[in-house]
N, C-alpha and C positions, 0 to 999 in steps of 0.2 A: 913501589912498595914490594917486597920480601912475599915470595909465597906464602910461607905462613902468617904472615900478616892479613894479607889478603885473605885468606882461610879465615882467622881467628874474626874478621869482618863480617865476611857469611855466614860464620857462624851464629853470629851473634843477633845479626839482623834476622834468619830463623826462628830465634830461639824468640824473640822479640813477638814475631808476626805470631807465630805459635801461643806462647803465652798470651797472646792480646785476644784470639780465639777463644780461650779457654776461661779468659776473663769475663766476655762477651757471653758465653753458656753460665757461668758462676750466676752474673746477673741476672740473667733470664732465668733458672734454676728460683732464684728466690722469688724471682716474681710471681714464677710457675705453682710454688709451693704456698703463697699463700694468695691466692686468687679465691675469688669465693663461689664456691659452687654455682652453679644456675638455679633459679629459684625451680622449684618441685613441679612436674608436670601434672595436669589434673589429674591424666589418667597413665599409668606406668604402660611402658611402648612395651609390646610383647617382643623378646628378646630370641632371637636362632642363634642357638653358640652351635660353631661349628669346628669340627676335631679332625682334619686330616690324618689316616696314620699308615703306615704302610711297617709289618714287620713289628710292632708291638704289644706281644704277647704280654712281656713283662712289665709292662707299667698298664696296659688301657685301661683295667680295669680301675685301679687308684683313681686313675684322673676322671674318671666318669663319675664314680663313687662321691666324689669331693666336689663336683660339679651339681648334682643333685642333692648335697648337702645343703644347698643354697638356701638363704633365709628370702629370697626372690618369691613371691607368690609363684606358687606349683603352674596354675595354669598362664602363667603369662610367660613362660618360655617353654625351649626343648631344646634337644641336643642330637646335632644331625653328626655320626662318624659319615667320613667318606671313606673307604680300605680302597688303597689304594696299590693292591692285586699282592696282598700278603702275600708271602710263602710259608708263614704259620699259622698258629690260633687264633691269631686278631681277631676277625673275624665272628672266629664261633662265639668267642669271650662276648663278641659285642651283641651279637645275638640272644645270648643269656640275660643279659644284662636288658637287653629291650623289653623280653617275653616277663619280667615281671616290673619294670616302668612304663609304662606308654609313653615317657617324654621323650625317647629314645629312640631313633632309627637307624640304622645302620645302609649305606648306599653302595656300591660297588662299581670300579672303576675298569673295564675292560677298555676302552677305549685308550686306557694311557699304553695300551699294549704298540698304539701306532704312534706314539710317540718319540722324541730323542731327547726332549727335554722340559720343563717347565710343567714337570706331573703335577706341584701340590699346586700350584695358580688354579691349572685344570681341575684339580679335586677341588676348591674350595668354589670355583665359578657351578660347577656341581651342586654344590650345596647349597649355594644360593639361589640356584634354578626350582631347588626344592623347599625352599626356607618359606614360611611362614613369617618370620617376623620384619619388622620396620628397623630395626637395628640387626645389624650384624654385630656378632663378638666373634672372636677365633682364638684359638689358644692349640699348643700342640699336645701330643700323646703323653711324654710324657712327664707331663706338670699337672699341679696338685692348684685346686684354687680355693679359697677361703669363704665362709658363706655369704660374706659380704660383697665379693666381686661383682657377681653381675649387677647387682641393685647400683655400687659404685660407678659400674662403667657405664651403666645406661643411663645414671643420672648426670653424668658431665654433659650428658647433649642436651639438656634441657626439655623444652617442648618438643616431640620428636612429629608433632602434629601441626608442626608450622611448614606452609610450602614453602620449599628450596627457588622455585619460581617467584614469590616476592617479597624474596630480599634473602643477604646472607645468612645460614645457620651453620651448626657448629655437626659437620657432615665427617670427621673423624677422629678418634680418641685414640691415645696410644698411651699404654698402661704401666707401671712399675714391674718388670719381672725383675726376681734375685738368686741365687744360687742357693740351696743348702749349706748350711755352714760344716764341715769339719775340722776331725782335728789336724792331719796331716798340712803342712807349712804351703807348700804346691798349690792345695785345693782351695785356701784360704788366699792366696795371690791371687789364682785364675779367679777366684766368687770378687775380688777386688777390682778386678781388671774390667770385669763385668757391669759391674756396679759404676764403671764409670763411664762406659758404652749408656746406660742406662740414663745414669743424669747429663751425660753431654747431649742426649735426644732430647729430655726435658729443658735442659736449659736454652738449648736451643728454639724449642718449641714456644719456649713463656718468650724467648728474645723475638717472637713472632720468621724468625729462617728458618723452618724445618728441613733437617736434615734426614735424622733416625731414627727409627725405634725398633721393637721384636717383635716380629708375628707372632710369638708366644701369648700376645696380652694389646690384642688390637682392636678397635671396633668401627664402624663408619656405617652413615644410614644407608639402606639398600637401593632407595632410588636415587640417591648420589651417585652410587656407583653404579647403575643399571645406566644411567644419562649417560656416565664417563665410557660407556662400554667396557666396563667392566677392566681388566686385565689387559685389552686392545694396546699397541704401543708399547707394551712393554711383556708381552709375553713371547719373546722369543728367548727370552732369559730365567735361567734355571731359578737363580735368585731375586729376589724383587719383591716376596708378595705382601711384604710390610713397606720398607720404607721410599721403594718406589710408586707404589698407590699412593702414599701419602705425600709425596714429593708432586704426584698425577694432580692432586685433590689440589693441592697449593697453588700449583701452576695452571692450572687449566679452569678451575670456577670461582667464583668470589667467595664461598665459603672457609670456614674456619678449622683449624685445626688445633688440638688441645690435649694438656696433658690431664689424663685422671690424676693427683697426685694424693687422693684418698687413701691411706693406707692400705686401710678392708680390698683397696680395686690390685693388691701386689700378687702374682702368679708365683708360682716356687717352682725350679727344678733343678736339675744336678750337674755339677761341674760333668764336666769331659773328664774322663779318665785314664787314658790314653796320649801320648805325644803324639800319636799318629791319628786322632781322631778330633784332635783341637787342632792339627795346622789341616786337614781336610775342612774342618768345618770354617778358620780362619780365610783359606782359601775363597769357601764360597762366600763366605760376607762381602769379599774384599772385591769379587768379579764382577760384581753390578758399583762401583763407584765411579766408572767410567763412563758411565751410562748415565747419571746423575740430569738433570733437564738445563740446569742454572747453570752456569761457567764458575759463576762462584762459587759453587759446591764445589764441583772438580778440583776448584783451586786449592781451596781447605784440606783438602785430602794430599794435593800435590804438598802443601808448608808443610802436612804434616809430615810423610814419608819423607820429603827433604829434610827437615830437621833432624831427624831420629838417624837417617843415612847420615849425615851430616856431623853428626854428635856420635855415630860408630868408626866414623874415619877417624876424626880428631882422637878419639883414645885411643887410636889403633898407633897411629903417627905419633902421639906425644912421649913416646921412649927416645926417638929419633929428633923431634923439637920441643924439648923441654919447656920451651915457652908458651905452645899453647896448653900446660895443665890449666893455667888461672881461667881461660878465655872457657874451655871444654866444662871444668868444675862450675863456672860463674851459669852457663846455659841452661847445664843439668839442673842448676841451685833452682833457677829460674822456672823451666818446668813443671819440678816439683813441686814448688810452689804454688804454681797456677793452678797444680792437679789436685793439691789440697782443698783450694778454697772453692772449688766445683763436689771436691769428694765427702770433705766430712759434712758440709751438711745434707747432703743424700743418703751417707751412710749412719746417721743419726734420725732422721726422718723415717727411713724406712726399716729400723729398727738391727742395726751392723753396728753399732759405735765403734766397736772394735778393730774392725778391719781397717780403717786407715793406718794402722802402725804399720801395714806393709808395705807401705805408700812408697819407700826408696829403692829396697830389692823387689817391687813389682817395675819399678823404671828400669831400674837396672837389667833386670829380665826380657822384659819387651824390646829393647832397642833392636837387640840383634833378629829379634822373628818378628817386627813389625818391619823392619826394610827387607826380610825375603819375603815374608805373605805380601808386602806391597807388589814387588815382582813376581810372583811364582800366581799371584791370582788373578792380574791382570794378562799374562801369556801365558801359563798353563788351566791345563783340565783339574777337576778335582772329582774325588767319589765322593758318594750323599745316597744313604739309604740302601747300597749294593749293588747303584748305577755309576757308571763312568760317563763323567758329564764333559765334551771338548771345548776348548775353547772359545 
């Protein structure tokens, strides 16, 4: 066979495994989306939502504000900031903010001073050393949450008063987060591109493989993870403190993992701004996938970066062999596609209808900085927060 025959083979067979992926999250996706709640616990679990933040001045306050907005009975949670050794206001802002809630504490990280890496694990094991409640929630600085969240995400676990000792329960929730919508073309790709990070975690989750989710919008009971030791095992790593716990939780007890897919339980915050501040932050997504527990995971990841490499050679080549346009267009077609039927009904659910029309120049988009973030996250460093984090 003819190199590019051969080529146009791999190709396809990619594009095949890839889509079959993304078929696999579609499904679970729906199954995830209409699953029916747990039934009501007698007594609502008292909830510690907990707000890592290091350096934000300009949002904490919003996202506290909006956190306390909650229709959650007042005395059945609070809200622990960790500052994670500002070098602004944070801080004092949070301060303010306590001296007239009580819900409110603010705790202080000096010890991340001896660190090199894995400060928010450290601030959130922090917070949980100090937490009062049987549920953990987390969410970051800064995101905005609805007053329906907490009640949402505390009631996917059900009875939170059943012991994890006899028999399995449902020991972590991973939440809907979405981007603000604007008007700029750009912002509206990236909130797309997002949203589908978002239901491929979901779909995956209802398909019972959890892979993903965002620390922005996560929760899990706290003597779950007090048994797991907490962050152990995987806190040598900057990134992690979402979908590696959650991969922890999968692999290591018989308990259950689930998606909130309640509306009221969606987290809001804002595109990246920046081209230099979405492939920093792309980087750090991409440098815990190797680290994954399952092989199969790893593998997933490996179809995908081959494909997308795979599908940026062929266009690259097909001025030179005209014969692979059909083979190159037919894969793309096929992606596409699969990314629809995982996309719109996520982005219909959690109230985006709109956003799939970007559905082809967000592909088109990514190919070329999903096979460098592939490389540049797995052997390079990345900053995060005004640390430089090495490999």
């Amino acid at each position: 066979m003819k190199g590019s025959t051969l080529f146009a083979v791999g190709l396809a067979g990619l594009a095949v495994a890839y889509a079959g992926g993304l078929a696999v999250a579609a499904v679970g996706l729906r199954r995830a989306l209409r699953a029916a709640p747990p039934p009501l616990a007698p007594v609502l679990p008292f909830v510690s939502v907990i707000v890592p933040a290091r350096d934000e001045e300009a949002v904490i306050e919003r996202c506290l504000f909006s956190i306390l907005r909650s229709s959650y009975p007042a005395d059945r949670f609070e809200v622990i900031v960790v500052d994670d050794l500002s070098d602004d206001r944070t801080a004092a802002l949070v301060e303010g903010v306590a001296e007239s809630n009580g819900r409110v504490r603010l705790l202080r990280m000096p010890e991340n001073l001896e660190r090199t890496r894995a400060h928010k694990k450290r601030a959130i094991e922090k917070g949980i050393a100090h937490a009062r409640g049987a549920v953990i929630l987390t969410t970051d600085a800064d995101c905005t949450a609805g007053p329906g969240w907490i009640g949402a995400m505390a009631g996917a676990f059900g009875d939170v008063a059943a012991d994890p000792q006899a028999g399995p329960v449902t020991a972590f929730v991973s939440g809907p987060v979405v981007y603000t919508i604007e008007r700029p073309a750009l912002l509206q790709i990236q909130a797309l591109e997002f949203l589908g990070l978002v239901a491929l975690g979901a779909g995956m989750i209802g398909a019972g493989r959890p892979v993903t989710c965002n620390g922005a919008n996560v929760a899990y009971r706290k003597d779950v993870f007090n048994a797991l030791g907490g962050f152990s095992g995987i806190d040598h790593l900057t990134s992690g403190d979402d979908e590696l716990l959650m991969q922890k939780v999968a692999q290591e007890t018989p308990h259950r993992v689930a998606f909130c897919a309640d509306p009221a339980a969606t987290v809001e915050t804002e595109p990246v701004r920046t081209v230099g501040g979405f492939i920093q932050q792309r980087r750090r997504w991409a440098s815990k996938s190797m680290h994954y527990p399952s092989p199969a995971l790893v593998a997933g990841g490996v179809v995908a970066w081959g494909f997308h490499a795979a599908l940026l050679t062929g266009a690259a080549l097909t001025p030179f062999f005209p014969l692979l346009a059909p083979p190159v267009a037919a894969s793309l077609a096929l992606a596409v596609g699969a990314e629809a039927a995982l996309l719109v009904p996520a982005a219909r659910h959690l109230g985006r209808p709109r956003l799939p029309r970007w559905l082809l120049p967000m592909e088109l988009l990514r190919i070329p900085y999903f096979v460098y973030i592939g490389v540049a996250g797995l052997f390079g460093g990345y900053e995060w927060k005004g640390r430089r984090v090495a490999r």
